[in-house]
C-alpha positions in Angstrom: -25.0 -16.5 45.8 -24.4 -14.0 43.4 -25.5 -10.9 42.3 -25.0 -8.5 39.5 -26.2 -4.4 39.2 -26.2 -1.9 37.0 -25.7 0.6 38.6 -25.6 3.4 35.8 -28.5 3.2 33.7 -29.9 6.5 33.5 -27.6 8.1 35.7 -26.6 11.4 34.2 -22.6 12.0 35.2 -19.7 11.9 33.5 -19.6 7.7 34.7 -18.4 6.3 38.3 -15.3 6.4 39.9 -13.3 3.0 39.8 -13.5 1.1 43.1 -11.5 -2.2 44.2 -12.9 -5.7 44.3 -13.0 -6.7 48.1 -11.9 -9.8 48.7 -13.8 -12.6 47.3 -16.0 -11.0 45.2 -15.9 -8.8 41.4 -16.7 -5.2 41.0 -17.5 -5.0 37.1 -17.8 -1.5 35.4 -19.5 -0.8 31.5 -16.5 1.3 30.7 -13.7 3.1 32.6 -14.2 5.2 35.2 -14.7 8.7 34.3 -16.8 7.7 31.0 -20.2 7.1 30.2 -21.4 4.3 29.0 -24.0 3.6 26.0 -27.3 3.1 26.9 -28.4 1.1 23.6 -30.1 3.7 22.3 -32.9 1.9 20.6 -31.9 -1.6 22.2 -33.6 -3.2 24.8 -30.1 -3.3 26.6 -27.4 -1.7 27.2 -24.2 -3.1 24.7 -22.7 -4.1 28.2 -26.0 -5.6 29.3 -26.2 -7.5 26.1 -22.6 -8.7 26.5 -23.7 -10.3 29.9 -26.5 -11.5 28.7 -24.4 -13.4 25.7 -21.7 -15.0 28.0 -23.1 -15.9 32.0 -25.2 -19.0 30.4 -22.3 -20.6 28.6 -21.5 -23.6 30.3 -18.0 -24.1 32.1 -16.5 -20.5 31.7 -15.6 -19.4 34.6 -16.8 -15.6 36.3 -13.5 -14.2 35.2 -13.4 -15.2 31.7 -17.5 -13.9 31.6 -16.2 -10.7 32.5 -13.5 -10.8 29.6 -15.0 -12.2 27.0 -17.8 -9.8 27.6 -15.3 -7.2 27.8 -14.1 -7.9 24.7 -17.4 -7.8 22.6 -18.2 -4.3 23.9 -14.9 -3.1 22.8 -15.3 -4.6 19.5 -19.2 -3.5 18.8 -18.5 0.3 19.8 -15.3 0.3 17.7 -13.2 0.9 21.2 -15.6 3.6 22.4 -16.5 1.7 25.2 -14.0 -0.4 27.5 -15.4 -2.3 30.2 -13.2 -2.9 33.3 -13.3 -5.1 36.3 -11.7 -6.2 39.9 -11.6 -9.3 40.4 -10.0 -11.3 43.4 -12.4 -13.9 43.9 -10.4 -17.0 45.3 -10.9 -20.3 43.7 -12.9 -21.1 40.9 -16.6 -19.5 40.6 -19.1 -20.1 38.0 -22.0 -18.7 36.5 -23.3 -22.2 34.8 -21.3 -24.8 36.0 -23.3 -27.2 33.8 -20.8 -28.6 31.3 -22.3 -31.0 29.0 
């Protein structure tokens, strides 16, 4: 089983401190620790949200490569204002959709 949180939404701080990945599992943060990140001010999600949202149902790609690609995207949409970060040391290979047609 998996499960994913967000944990920020609506909290008002100056963003969460970083924290390790235990092992076998992913920690996954909207931005760096010590910044805030965007809400999506008139967006049903947040940019991160929307990021997960665009990458966990593509077939084949493993967690870690969700967690960069999404990464990636949120960097590139809030023109570096926003860099998500993760801890991964899941062992093995886990997928969100392991459906590959």
């Amino acid at each position: 089983p998996s499960n994913l949180f967000d944990a920020t939404k609506g909290i008002p701080t100056s963003g969460l401190a970083n924290m390790p990945a235990p092992g076998g599992s992913c920690v996954a943060y909207a931005t760096l620790a010590g910044h805030e990140a965007e809400d999506g001010k008139g967006m049903k999600h947040s940019p991160y949200t929307n990021a997960l949202l665009k990458f966990l149902d593509e077939p084949g790609l493993e967690a870690d490569k969700v967690f960069q690609k999404a990464g990636t995207y949120v960097n590139d949409i809030t023109h570096g204002e926003q860099k998500p970060t993760y801890h991964y040391s899941i062992y093995g290979s886990f997928f969100f959709n392991y459906d590959i047609k």
